[in-house]
VEXGU-203442 format. One line per 10 residues: number of its first residue (from 1); their letters; for each residue x, y, z of N, C-alpha, C, CB. Coordinates in nm, 3 decimals. Glycine has a CB too. Layout:
N
NUM> a> X,Y,Z,X,Y,Z,X,Y,Z,X,Y,Z  ... .
REM end
This chain:
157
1> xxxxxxxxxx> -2.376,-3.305,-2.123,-2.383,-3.212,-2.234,-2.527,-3.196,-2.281,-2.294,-3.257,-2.348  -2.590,-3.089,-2.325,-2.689,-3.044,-2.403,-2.714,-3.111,-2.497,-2.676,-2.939,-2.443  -2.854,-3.166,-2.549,-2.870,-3.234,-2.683,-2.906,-3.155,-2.765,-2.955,-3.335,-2.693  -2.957,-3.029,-2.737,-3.013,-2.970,-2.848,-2.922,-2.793,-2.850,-3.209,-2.971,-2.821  -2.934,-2.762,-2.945,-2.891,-2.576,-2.926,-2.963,-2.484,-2.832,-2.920,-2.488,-3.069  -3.111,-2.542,-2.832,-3.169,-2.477,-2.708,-3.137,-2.501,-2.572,-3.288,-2.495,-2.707  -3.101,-2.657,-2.570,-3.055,-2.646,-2.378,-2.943,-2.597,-2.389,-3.033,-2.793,-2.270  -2.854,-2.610,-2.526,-2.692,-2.558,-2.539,-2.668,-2.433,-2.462,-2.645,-2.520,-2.699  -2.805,-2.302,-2.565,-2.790,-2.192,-2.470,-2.863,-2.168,-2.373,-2.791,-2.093,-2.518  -2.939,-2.253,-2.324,-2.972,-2.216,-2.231,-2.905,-2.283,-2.033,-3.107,-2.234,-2.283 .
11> xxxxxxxxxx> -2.808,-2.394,-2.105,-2.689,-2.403,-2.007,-2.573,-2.325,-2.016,-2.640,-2.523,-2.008  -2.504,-2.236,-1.888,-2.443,-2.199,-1.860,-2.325,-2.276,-1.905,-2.475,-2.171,-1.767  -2.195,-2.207,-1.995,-2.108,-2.253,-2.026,-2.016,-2.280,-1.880,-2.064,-2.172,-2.132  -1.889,-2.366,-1.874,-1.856,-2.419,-1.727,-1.697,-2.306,-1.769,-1.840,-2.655,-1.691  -1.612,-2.238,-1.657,-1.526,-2.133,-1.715,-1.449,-2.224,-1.764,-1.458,-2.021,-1.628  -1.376,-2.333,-1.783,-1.298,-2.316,-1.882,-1.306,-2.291,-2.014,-1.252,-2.385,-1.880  -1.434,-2.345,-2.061,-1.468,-2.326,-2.180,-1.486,-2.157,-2.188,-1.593,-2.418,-2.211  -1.567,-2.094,-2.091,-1.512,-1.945,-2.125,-1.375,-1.917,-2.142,-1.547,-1.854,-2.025  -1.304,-1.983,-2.048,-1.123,-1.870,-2.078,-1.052,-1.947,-2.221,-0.951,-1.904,-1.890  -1.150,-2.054,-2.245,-1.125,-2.119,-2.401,-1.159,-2.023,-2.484,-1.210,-2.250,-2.445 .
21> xxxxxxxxxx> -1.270,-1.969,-2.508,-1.390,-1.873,-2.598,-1.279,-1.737,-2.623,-1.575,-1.816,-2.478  -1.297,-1.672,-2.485,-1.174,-1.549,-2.473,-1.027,-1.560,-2.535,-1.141,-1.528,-2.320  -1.009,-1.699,-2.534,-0.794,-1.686,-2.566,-0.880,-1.675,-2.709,-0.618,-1.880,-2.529  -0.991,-1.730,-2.773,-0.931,-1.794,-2.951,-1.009,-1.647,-2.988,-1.022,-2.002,-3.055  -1.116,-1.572,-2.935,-1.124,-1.446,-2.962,-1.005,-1.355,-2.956,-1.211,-1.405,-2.889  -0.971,-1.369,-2.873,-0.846,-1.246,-2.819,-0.761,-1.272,-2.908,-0.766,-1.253,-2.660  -0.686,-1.374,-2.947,-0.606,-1.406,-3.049,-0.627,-1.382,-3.190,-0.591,-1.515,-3.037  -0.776,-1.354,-3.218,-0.783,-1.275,-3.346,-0.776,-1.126,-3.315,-0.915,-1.308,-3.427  -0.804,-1.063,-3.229,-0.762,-0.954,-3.225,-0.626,-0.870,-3.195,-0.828,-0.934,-3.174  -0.554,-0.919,-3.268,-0.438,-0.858,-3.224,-0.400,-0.662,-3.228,-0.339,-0.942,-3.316 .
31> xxxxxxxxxx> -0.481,-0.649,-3.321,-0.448,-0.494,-3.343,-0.537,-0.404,-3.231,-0.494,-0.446,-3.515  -0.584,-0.494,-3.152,-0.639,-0.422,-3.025,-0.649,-0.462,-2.939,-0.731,-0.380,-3.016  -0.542,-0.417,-2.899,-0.472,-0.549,-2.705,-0.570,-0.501,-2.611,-0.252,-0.501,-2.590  -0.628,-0.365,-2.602,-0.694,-0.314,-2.489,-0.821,-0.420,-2.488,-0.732,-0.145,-2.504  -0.910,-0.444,-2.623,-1.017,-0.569,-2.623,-0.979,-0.705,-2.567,-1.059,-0.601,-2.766  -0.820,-0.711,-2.676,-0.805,-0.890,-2.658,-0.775,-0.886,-2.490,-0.636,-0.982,-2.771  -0.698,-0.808,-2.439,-0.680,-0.797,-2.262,-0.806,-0.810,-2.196,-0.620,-0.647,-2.204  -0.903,-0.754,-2.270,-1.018,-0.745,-2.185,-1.094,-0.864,-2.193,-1.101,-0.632,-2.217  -1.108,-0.974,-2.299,-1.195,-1.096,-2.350,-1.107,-1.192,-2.302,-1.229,-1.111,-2.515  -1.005,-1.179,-2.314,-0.905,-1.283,-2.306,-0.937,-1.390,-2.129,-0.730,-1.179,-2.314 .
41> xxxxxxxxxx> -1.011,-1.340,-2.058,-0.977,-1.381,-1.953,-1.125,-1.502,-1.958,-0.953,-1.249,-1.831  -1.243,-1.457,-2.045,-1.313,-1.570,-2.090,-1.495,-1.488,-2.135,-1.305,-1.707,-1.937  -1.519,-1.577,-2.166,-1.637,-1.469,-2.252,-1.774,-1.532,-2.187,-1.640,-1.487,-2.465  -1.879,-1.493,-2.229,-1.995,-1.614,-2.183,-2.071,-1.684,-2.290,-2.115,-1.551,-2.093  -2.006,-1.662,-2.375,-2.119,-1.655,-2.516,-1.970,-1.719,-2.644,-2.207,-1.409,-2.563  -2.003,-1.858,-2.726,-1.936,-1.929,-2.810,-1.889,-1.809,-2.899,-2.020,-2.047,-2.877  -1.754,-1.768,-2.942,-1.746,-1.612,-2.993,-1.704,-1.723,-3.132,-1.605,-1.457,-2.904  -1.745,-1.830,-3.183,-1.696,-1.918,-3.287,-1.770,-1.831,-3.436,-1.759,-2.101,-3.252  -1.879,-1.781,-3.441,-1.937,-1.708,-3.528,-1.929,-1.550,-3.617,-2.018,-1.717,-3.473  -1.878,-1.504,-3.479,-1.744,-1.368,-3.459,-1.596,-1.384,-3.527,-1.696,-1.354,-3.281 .
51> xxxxxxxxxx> -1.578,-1.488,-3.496,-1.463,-1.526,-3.587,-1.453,-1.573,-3.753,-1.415,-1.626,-3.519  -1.541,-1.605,-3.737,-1.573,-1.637,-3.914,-1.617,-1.539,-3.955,-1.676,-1.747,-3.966  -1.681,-1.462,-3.858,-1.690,-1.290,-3.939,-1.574,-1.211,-3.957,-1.777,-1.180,-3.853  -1.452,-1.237,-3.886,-1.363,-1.180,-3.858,-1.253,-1.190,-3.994,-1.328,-1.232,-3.727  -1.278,-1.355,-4.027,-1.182,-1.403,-4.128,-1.287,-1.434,-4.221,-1.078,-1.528,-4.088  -1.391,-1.435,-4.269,-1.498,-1.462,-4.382,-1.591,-1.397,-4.414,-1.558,-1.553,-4.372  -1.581,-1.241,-4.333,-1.708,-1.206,-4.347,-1.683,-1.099,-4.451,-1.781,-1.165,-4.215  -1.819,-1.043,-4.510,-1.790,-0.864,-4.612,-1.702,-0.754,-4.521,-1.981,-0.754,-4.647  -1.642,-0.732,-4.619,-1.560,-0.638,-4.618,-1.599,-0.503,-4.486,-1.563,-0.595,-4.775  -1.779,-0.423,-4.578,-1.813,-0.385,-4.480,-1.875,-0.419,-4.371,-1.843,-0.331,-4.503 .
61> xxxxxxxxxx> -1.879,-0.511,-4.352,-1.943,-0.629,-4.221,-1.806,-0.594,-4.096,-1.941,-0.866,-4.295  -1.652,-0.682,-4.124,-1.575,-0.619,-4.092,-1.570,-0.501,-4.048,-1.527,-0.628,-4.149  -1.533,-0.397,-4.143,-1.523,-0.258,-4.119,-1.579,-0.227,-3.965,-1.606,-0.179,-4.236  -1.729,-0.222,-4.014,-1.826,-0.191,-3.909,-1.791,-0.214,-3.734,-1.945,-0.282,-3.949  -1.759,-0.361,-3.756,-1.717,-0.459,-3.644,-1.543,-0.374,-3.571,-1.691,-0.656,-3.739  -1.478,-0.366,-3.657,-1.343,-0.337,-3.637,-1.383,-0.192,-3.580,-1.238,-0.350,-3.777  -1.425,-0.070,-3.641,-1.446,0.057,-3.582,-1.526,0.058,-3.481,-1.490,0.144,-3.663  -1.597,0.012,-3.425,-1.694,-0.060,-3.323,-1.587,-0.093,-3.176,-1.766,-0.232,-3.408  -1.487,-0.209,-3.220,-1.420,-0.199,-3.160,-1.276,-0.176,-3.151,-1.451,-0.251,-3.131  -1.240,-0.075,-3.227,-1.117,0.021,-3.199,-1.190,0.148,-3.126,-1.028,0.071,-3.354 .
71> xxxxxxxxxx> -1.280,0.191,-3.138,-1.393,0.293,-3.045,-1.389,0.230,-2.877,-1.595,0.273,-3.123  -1.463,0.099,-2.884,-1.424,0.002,-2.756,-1.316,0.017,-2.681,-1.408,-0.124,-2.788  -1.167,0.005,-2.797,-1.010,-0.001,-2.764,-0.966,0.134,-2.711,-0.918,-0.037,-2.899  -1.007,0.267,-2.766,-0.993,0.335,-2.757,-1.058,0.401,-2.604,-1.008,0.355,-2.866  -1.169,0.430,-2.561,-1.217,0.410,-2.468,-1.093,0.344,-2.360,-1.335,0.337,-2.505  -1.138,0.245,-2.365,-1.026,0.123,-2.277,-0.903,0.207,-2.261,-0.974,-0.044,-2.376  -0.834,0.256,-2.333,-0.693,0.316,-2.350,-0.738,0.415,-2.269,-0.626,0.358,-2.500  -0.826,0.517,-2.296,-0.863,0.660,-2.220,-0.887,0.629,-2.068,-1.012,0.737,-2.285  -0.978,0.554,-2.002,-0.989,0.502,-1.917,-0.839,0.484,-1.832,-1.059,0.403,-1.960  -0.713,0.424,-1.913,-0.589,0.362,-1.843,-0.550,0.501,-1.821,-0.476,0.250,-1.929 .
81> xxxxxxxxxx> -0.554,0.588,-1.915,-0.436,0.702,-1.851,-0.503,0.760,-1.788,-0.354,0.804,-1.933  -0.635,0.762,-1.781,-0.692,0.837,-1.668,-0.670,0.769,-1.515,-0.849,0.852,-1.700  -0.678,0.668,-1.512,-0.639,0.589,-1.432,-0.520,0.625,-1.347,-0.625,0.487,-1.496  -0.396,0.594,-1.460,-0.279,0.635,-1.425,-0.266,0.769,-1.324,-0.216,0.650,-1.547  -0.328,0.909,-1.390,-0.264,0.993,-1.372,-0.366,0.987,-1.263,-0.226,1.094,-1.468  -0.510,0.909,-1.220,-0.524,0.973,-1.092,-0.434,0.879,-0.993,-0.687,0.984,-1.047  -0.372,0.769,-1.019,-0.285,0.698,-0.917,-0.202,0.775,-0.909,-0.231,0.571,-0.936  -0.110,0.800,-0.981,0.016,0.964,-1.001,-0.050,1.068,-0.901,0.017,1.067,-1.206  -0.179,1.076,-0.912,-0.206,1.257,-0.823,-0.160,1.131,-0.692,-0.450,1.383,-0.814  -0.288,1.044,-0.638,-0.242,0.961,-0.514,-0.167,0.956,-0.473,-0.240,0.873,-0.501 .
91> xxxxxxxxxx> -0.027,0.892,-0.527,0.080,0.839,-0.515,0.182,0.995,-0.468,0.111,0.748,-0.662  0.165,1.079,-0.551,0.250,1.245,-0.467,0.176,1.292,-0.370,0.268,1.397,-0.566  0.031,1.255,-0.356,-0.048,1.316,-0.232,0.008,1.207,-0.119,-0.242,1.317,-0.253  0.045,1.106,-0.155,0.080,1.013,-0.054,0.224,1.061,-0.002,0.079,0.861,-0.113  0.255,1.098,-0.094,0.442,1.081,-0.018,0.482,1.246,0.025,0.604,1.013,-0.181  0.346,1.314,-0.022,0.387,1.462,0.049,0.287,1.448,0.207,0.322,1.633,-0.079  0.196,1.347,0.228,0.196,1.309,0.342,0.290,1.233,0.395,0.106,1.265,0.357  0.302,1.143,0.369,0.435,1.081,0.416,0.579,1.170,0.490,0.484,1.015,0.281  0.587,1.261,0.400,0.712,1.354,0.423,0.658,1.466,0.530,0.770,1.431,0.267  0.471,1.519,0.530,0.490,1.572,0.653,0.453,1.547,0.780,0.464,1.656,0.645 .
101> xxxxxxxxxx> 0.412,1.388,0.755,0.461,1.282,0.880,0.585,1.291,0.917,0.452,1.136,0.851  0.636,1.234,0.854,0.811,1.294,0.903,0.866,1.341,0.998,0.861,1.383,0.850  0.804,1.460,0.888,0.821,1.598,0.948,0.780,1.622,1.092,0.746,1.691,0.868  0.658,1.603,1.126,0.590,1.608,1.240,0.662,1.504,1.331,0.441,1.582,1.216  0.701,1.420,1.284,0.732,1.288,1.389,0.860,1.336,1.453,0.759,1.121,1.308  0.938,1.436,1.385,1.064,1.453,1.379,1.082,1.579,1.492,1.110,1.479,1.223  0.956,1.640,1.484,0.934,1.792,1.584,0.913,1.752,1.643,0.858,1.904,1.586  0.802,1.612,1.695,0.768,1.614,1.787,0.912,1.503,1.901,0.610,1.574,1.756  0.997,1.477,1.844,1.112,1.358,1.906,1.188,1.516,1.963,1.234,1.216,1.752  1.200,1.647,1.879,1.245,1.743,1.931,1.189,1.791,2.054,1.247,1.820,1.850 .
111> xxxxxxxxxx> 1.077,1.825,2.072,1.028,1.895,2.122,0.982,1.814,2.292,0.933,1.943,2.017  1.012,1.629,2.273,1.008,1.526,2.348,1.157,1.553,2.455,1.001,1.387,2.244  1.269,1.582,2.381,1.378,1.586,2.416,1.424,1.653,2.571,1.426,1.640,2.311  1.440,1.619,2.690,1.478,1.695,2.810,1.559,1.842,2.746,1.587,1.588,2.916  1.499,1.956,2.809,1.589,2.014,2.762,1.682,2.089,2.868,1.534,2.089,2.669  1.821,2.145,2.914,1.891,2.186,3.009,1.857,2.300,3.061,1.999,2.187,2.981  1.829,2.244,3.184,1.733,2.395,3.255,1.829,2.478,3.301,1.620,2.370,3.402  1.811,2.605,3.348,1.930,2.706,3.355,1.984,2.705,3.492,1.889,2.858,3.317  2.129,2.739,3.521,2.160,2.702,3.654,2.044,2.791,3.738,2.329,2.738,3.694  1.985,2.727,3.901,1.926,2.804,3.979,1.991,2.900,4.022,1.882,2.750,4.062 .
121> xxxxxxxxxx> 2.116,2.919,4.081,2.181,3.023,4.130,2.254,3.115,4.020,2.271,2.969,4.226  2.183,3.232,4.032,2.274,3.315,3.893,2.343,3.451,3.998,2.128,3.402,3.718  2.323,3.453,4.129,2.426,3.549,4.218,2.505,3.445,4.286,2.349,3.661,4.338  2.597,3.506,4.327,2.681,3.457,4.424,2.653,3.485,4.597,2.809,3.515,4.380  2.672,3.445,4.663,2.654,3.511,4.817,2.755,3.619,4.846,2.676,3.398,4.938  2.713,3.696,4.953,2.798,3.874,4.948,2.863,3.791,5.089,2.666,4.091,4.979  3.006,3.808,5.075,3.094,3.821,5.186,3.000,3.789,5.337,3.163,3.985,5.178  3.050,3.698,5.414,2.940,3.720,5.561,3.011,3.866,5.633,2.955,3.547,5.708  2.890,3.860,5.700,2.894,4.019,5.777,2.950,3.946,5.883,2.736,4.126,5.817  3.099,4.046,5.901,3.143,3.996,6.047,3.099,4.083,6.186,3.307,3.994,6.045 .
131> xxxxxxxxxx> 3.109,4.187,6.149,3.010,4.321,6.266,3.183,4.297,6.324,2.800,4.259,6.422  3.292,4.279,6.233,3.409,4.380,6.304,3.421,4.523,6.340,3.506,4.380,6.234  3.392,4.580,6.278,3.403,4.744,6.285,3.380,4.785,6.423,3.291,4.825,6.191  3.417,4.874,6.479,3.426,4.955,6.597,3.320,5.029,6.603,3.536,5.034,6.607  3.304,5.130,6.475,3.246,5.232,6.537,3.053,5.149,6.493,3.314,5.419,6.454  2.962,5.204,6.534,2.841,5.128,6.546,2.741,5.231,6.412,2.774,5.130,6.743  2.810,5.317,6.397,2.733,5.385,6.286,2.824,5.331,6.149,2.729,5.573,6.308  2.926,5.234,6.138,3.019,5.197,6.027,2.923,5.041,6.004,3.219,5.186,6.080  2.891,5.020,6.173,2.889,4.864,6.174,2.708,4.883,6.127,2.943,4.768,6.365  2.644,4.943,6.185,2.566,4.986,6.107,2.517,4.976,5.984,2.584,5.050,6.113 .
141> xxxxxxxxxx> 2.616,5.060,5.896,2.564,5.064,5.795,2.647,4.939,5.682,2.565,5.217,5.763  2.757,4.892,5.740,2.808,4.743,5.659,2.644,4.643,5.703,3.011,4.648,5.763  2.604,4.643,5.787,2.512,4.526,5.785,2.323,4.580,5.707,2.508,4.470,5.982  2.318,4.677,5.708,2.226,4.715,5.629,2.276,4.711,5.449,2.190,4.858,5.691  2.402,4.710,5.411,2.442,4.667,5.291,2.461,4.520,5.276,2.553,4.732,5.260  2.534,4.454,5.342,2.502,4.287,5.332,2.351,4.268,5.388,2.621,4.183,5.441  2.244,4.307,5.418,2.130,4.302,5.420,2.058,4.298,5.325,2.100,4.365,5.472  2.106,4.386,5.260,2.058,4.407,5.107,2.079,4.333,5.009,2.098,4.506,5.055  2.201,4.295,5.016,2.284,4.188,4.896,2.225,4.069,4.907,2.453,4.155,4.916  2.182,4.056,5.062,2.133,3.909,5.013,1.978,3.965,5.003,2.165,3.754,5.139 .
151> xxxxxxx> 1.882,4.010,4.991,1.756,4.080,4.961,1.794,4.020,4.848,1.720,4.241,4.977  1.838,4.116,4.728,1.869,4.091,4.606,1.894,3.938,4.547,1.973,4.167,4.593  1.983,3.921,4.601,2.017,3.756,4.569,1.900,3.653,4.586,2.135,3.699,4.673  1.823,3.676,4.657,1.706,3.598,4.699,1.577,3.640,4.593,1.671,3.635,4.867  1.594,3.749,4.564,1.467,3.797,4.433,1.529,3.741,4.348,1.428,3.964,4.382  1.675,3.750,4.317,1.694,3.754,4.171,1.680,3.563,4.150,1.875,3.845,4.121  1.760,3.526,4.243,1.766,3.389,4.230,1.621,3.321,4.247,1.866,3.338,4.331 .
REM end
């Protein structure tokens, strides 16, 4: 320990004694959680003098101190909802990505999918040419028509 007030402040307090300093500050401030939240976790500096201002000091001494920090509190508060509402924008920019991930993931499992190719044969075959016929101008012209049919069948198919 320090023997004098000068090595006092000029040694670094060790944290517990800060998160000591912060609870007995924070605990006088109750009418402004956004401060006591904020000190509470430990201070660097003995706030023992602050407090006797708090509970002993003039009226306008107080005052001063208190609007000082409800201004502080206030702040602090503005800060949170700003906060908030930009996590809120985040948080719908997130899940309207999310949803057109999805989305996309979902076209693309479609679009992955085999899809049923159309039968190859869409004619049928024409009767075989038997070259029965007698006369040679009949037989003739039956095999220049099954000639044709399958022509056709072969383009179309």
């Amino acid at each position: 320990m320090a023997s004098s007030p000068e090595e006092a402040a000029a040694t670094p307090p060790d944290e517990e004694t800060k998160k000591a300093w912060g609870r007995a500050l924070a605990t006088e401030l109750d009418a402004l959680p956004n401060v006591a939240f904020g000190i509470s976790p430990g201070l660097d500096a003995d706030p023992a003098p602050l407090i006797q201002l708090l509970k002993y000091g003039s009226d306008a001494n107080r005052s001063a101190l208190h609007a000082a920090l409800r201004a502080c509190n206030d702040y602090i508060a503005y800060l949170r909802a700003e906060l908030e509402a930009k996590n809120n924008e985040l948080t719908d920019s997130l899940r309207a990505q999310v949803e057109l991930s999805k989305q996309f993931s979902e076209s693309i499992k479609t679009a992955a999918l085999p899809t049923k190719s159309a039968p190859r044969r869409q004619t049928s075959d024409p009767e075989k040419f038997s070259g029965s016929q007698k006369d040679p101008a009949e037989r003739q012209k039956a095999y220049t028509n099954w000639r044709s049919q399958i022509g056709r069948n072969l383009v179309t198919d």
